[in-house]
N, C-alpha and C positions, 0 to 999 in steps of 0.2 A: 643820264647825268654821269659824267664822270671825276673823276678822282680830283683833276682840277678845279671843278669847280665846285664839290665838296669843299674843298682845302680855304677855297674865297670864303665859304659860308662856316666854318667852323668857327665859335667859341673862341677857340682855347690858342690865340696868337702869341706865335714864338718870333716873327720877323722883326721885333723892334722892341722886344721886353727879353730883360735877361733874366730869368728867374730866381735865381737865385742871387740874385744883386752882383754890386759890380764891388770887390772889398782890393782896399792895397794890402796887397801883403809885403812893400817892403819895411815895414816897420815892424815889425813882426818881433823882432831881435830887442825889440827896445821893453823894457819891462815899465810894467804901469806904475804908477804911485802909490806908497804904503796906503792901506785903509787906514781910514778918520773914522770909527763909529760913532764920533759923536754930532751930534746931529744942533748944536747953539747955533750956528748959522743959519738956520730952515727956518723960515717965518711959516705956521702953520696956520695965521692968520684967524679973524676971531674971538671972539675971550677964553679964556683959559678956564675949565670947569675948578668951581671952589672945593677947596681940600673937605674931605669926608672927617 
């Protein structure tokens, strides 16, 4: 056996996966949008447990 054809049988393929994804970075410069903590527009859907 050799190394080539090890390489056919191996797992762990890098010819067509990027591993660590593919990210833009030219936006990079642009700053995200202030946090909203508050959460009224989240339907968490279900009834709501009665006050204690």
């Amino acid at each position: 056996m050799t190394a080539d054809d090890l390489a056919q049988l191996s797992p762990y393929l890098t010819s067509h996966i990027l591993r660590f994804g593919a990210y833009a970075t030219d936006e990079l410069h642009i700053p995200p949008d202030v946090f909203d903590p508050a959460l009224d527009e989240v339907d968490f859907g279900g009834e709501q447990p009665a006050a204690a």
